[in-house]
ZAMARGU-4260 file (C-alpha; in steps of 0.2 Angstrom, whole numbers, plus 5000, padded with zeros to 4 digits):
<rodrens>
0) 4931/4764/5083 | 4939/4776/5072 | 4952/4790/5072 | 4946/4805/5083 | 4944/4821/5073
5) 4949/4840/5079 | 4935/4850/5085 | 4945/4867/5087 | 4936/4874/5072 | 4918/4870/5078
10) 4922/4877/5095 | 4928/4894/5088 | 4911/4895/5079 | 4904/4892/5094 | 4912/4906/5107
15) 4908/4917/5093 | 4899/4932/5101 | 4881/4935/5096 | 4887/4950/5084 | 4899/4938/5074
20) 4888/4926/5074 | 4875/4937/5066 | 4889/4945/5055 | 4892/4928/5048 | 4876/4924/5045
25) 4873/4942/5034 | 4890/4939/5024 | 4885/4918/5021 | 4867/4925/5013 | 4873/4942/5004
30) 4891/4940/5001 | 4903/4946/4992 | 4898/4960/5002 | 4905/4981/5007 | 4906/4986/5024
35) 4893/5001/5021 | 4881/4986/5014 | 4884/4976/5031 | 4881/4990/5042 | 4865/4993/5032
40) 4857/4978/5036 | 4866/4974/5054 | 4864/4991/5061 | 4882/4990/5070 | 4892/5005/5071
45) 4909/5004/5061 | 4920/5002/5076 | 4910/4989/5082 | 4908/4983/5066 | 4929/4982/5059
50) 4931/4975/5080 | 4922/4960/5073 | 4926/4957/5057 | 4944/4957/5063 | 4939/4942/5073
55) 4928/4934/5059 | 4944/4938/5048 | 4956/4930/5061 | 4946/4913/5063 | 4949/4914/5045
60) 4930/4912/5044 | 4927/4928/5031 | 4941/4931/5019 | 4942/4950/5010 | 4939/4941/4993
65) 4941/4958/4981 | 4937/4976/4977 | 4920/4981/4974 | 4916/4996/4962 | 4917/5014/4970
70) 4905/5028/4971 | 4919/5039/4972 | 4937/5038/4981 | 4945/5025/4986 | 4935/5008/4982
75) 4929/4996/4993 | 4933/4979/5000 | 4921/4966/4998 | 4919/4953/5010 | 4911/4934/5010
80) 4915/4918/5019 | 4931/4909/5017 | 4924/4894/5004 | 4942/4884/5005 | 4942/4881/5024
85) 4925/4874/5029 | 4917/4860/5027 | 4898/4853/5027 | 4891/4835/5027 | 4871/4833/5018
90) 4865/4815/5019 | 4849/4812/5010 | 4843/4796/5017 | 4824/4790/5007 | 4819/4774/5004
95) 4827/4772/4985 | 4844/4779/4987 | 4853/4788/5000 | 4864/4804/4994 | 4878/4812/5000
100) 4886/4828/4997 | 4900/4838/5005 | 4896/4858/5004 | 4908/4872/5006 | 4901/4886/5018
105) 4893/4895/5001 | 4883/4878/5002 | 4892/4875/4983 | 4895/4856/4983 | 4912/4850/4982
110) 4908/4833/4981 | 4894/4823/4983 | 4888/4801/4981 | 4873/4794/4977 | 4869/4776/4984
115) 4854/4766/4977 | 4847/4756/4990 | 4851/4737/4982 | 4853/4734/5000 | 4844/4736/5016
120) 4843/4753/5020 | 4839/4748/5039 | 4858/4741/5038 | 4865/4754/5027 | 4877/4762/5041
125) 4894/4754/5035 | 4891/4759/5018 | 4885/4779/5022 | 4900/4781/5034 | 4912/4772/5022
130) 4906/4782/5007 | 4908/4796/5018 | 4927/4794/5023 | 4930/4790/5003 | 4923/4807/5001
135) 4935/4813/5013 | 4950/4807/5005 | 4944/4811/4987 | 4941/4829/4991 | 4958/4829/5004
140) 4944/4838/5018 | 4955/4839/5034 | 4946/4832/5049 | 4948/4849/5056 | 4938/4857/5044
145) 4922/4847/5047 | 4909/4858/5053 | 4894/4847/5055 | 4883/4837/5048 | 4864/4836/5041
150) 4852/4822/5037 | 4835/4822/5031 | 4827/4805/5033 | 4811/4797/5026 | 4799/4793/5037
155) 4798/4776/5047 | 4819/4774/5045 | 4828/4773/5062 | 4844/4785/5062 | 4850/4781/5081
160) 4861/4769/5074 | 4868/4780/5061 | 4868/4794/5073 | 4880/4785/5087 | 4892/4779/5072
165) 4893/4797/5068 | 4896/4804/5082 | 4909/4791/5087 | 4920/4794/5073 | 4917/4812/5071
170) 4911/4820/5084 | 4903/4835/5077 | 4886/4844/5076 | 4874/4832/5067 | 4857/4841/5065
175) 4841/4828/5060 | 4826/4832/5053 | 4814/4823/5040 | 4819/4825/5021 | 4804/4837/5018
180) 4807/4850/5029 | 4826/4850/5028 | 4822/4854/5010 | 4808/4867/5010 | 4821/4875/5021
185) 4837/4874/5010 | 4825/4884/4997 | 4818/4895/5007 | 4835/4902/5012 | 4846/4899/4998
190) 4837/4892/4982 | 4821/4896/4971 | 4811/4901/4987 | 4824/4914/4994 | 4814/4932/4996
195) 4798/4922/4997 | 4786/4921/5012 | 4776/4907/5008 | 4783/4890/5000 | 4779/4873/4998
200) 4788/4857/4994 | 4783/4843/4990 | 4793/4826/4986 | 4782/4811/4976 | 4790/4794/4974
205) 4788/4778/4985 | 4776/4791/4996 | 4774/4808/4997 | 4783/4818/5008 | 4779/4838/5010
210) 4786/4852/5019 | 4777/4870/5020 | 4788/4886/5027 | 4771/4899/5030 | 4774/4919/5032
215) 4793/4913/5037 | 4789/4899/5049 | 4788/4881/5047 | 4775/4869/5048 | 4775/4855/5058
220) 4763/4843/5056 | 4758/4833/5074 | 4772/4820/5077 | 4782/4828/5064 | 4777/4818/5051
225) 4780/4822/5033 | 4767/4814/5022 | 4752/4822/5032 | 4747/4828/5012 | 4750/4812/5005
230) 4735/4805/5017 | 4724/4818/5011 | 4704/4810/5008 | 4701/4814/4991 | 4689/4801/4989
235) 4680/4791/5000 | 4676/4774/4992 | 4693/4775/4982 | 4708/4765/4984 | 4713/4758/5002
240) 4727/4765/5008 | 4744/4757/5017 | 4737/4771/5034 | 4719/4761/5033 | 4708/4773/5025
245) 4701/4774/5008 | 4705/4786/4994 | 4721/4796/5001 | 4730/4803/4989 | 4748/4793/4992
250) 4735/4778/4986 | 4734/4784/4969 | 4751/4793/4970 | 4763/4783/4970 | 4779/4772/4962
255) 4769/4756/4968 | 4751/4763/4965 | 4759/4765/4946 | 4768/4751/4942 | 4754/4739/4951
260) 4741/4747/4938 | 4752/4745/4923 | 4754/4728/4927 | 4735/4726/4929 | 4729/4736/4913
265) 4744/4730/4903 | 4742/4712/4907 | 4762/4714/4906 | 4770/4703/4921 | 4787/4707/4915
270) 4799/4716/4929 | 4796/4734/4923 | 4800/4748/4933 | 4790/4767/4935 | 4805/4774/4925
275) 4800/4764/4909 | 4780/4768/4912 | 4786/4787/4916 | 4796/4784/4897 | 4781/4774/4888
280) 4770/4788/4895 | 4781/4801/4885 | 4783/4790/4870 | 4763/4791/4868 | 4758/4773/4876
285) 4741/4776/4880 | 4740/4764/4895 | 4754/4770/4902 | 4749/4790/4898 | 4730/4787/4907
290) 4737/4779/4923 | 4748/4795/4925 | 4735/4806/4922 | 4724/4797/4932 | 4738/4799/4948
295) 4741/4817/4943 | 4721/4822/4945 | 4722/4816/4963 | 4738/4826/4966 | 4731/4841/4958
300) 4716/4840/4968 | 4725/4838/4984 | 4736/4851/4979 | 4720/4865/4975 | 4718/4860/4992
305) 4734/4865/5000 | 4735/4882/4989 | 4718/4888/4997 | 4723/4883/5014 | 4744/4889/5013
310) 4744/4903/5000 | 4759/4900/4993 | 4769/4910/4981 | 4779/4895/4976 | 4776/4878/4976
315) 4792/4865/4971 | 4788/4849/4964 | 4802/4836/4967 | 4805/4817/4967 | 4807/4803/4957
320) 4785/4804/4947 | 4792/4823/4945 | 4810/4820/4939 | 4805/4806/4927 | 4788/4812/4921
325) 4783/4829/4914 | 4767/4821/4910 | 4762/4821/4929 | 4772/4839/4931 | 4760/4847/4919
330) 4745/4837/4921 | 4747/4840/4943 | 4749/4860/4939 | 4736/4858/4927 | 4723/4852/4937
335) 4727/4861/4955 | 4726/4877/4945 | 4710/4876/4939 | 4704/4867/4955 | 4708/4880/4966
340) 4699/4896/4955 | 4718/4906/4957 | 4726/4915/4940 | 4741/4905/4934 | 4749/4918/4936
345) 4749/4921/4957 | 4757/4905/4959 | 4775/4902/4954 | 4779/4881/4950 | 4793/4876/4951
350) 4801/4857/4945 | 4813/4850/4958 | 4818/4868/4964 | 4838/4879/4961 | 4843/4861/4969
355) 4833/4850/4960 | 4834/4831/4965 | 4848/4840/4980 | 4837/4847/4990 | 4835/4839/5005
360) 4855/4836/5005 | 4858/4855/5004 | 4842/4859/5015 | 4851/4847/5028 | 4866/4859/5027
365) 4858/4873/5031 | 4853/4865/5047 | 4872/4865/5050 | 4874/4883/5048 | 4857/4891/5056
370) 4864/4879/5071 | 4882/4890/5069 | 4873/4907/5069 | 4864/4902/5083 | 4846/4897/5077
</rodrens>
C-alpha cells in the first residue's frame, strides 16, 4: 500500500458553510471578479459578504489577484480562485487510450498523459496509478493539495478495481460517471456550451457514446448507458448490430464498421488502421471517401433525429471518425441539417468542443468541483 496523503485541504472545503461554498462557486465561474459584481449575482449583503470572503481568503481558496478599473474613486479589488494551491485529477478511460490530466481550480491543465491501450485496459490499474504519481512528481503537486479526482469511463470497463487502488493510496473525493456525460458537463459549464440551455455531445470511435444536458438538466438514459444513440434503428434490414438488432447506427458508425469495409471493397488485407482510411479519404481515394460518406449519412440521420427530439443550440462532435476525418464532420452536419427541415443557422456545430479531444478529462473535473460547492 502506498504513502497516506493529507486530507486537511478537502475537509476545509468541506465545513465550508453553504454561503462560501456558493461564493466559490460564483468566483471559480466568473472570476477575476469585484465585490459589487459578487454581490450582484449572490445577493449577499456586504458585511455578510467581506465575513466570508475573509474565510474563503484565509483557506487560501480565493486570492485578491489585482485591481480592476474604476468607475470613479478608489479602484476595486478583483478577486478569483487561488490557481497555485489546488489541484485536480481528470482520468479519461475509453477503450483506445486512457488520458490523464491534472487541472488547477481554473480547470487550466497543468499537466496531463495520454496512454494508448497496447495493453489490457481491464488490467490497466498499475499503469494509470503509476502514470498518475509520475505526474505528481513532474508537476511537484504536494499530497495535500489534491482535491479529488474524476473519471469518465466507456461503457462495459469495470472501475472498482481502479476505484479501491485509488482510494487506498489517496484518499480523496473520486467522482464516476461515464465519458459522455462527464463531457457534455465540462462544456456545458466551462467550454463552448457555457450560456446555453440545450447541448449535445456526442463521441464516435470504437462506438458511439453521447451525452445530452436539456433546459439545464441531464439526461440520463435508463441504466445510465451512454450509447443509447448509437443503437438508434435507422434501418431495419440493415447491418446486424453487436446489441442484436439490425441497422443501428453504431453498425455503420464505427472504427471496426470502417476498417472491415475497406478491407472488403479494397480487396486490401494489409494491417491498415481507420487513421490511414480517414487520410486516403482526404487525399481523394474514392473507396475510402464512399465508405465514409456511407457512415456519415447514417449519423446524420440519426442525428436529424436527436435535433427534432432535444432542440439543441449546440451540438459537439468529438472522437477519433471526428478528430481524423472532416470528410465525416462535414458530411454528418450536412445531412442531419437537411434531415431535420431546421436553418443552418439555429444550430451551432461544433468539432470536438473548447476542449477538444479533453473533454471528458476536464468534464471529469468538474464533477470534482460541483461535489466541492455542494452539488
Amino acid at each position: 500500500m502506498g504513502r497516506k496523503w493529507n486530507f486537511k485541504v478537502l475537509k476545509n472545503f468541506e465545513s465550508l458553510n453553504i454561503r462560501c461554498k456558493n461564493i466559490f462557486g460564483v468566483v471559480q465561474k466568473n472570476g477575476p471578479i469585484t465585490k459589487s459584481k459578487l454581490i450582484d449575482i449572490t445577493k449577499i449583503k456586504l458585511t455578510t459578504l467581506n465575513r466570508d470572503l475573509k474565510i474563503l481568503i484565509d483557506e487560501k481558496i480565493i486570492v485578491e489577484t489585482d485591481i480592476g478599473e474604476s468607475t470613479g474613486g478608489r479602484k476595486p479589488s478583483l478577486y478569483d480562485v487561488n490557481t497555485e494551491k489546488f489541484y485536480i485529477v481528470g482520468i479519461d478511460i475509453s477503450r483506445t487510450y486512457t488520458r490523464i490530466v491534472i487541472t488547477n481550480l481554473k480547470l487550466e491543465i497543468i499537466g496531463e498523459e495520454t496512454l494508448n491501450h497496447d495493453y489490457n485496459i481491464e488490467n490497466s490499474n498499475d499503469i494509470i496509478l503509476t502514470s498518475l504519481k509520475i505526474l505528481f512528481r513532474k508537476l511537484h503537486v504536494k499530497e495535500s493539495e489534491l482535491l479529488g479526482i474524476g473519471i469518465g469511463i466507456v461503457g462495459g470497463f469495470n472501475i472498482n478495481p481502479l476505484y479501491k487502488r485509488l482510494k487506498e493510496e489517496f484518499n480523496v473525493s473520486i467522482c464516476i460517471d461515464n465519458g459522455a456525460n462527464t463531457a457534455v458537463i465540462g462544456e456545458y459549464y466551462f467550454g463552448s456550451g457555457k450560456g446555453k440551455n440545450n447541448i449535445v455531445y456526442i463521441n464516435c470511435g470504437v462506438g458511439i457514446r453521447t451525452g445530452i444536458i436539456s433546459s439545464g438538466v441531464l439526461i440520463r438514459a435508463i441504466n445510465n448507458l451512454e450509447d443509447v444513440f448509437g443503437h438508434m434503428v435507422v434501418d431495419v434490414n440493415g447491418e446486424l448490430c453487436s446489441c442484436g438488432n439490425h441497422g443501428c447506427i453504431e453498425s455503420y458508425v464505427s472504427i471496426p464498421y470502417i476498417i472491415k469495409k475497406f478491407k472488403d471493397e479494397s480487396k486490401v488485407n494489409d494491417d491498415i488502421g481507420y487513421r490511414d482510411i480517414c487520410r486516403l479519404s482526404e487525399e481523394g481515394n474514392k473507396v475510402a471517401t464512399n465508405i465514409i460518406k456511407k457512415s456519415a449519412l447514417y449519423f446524420g440521420i440519426g442525428l436529424s433525429n436527436y435535433i427534432k427530439l432535444f432542440n439543441p443550440e449546440l451540438i459537439i462532435l468529438s472522437g477519433p471518425l471526428i478528430q481524423n476525418s472532416r470528410v465525416f464532420y462535414e458530411e454528418c452536419r450536412k445531412v442531419a441539417v437537411e434531415k431535420c427541415h431546421v436553418k443552418n443557422e439555429n444550430i451551432i456545430f461544433a468539432r470536438g468542443g473548447l476542449y477538444e479531444d479533453k473533454s471528458i478529462a476536464i468534464g471529469a473535473c468538474v464533477m470534482v468541483i460541483q461535489k466541492m460547492e455542494g452539488r
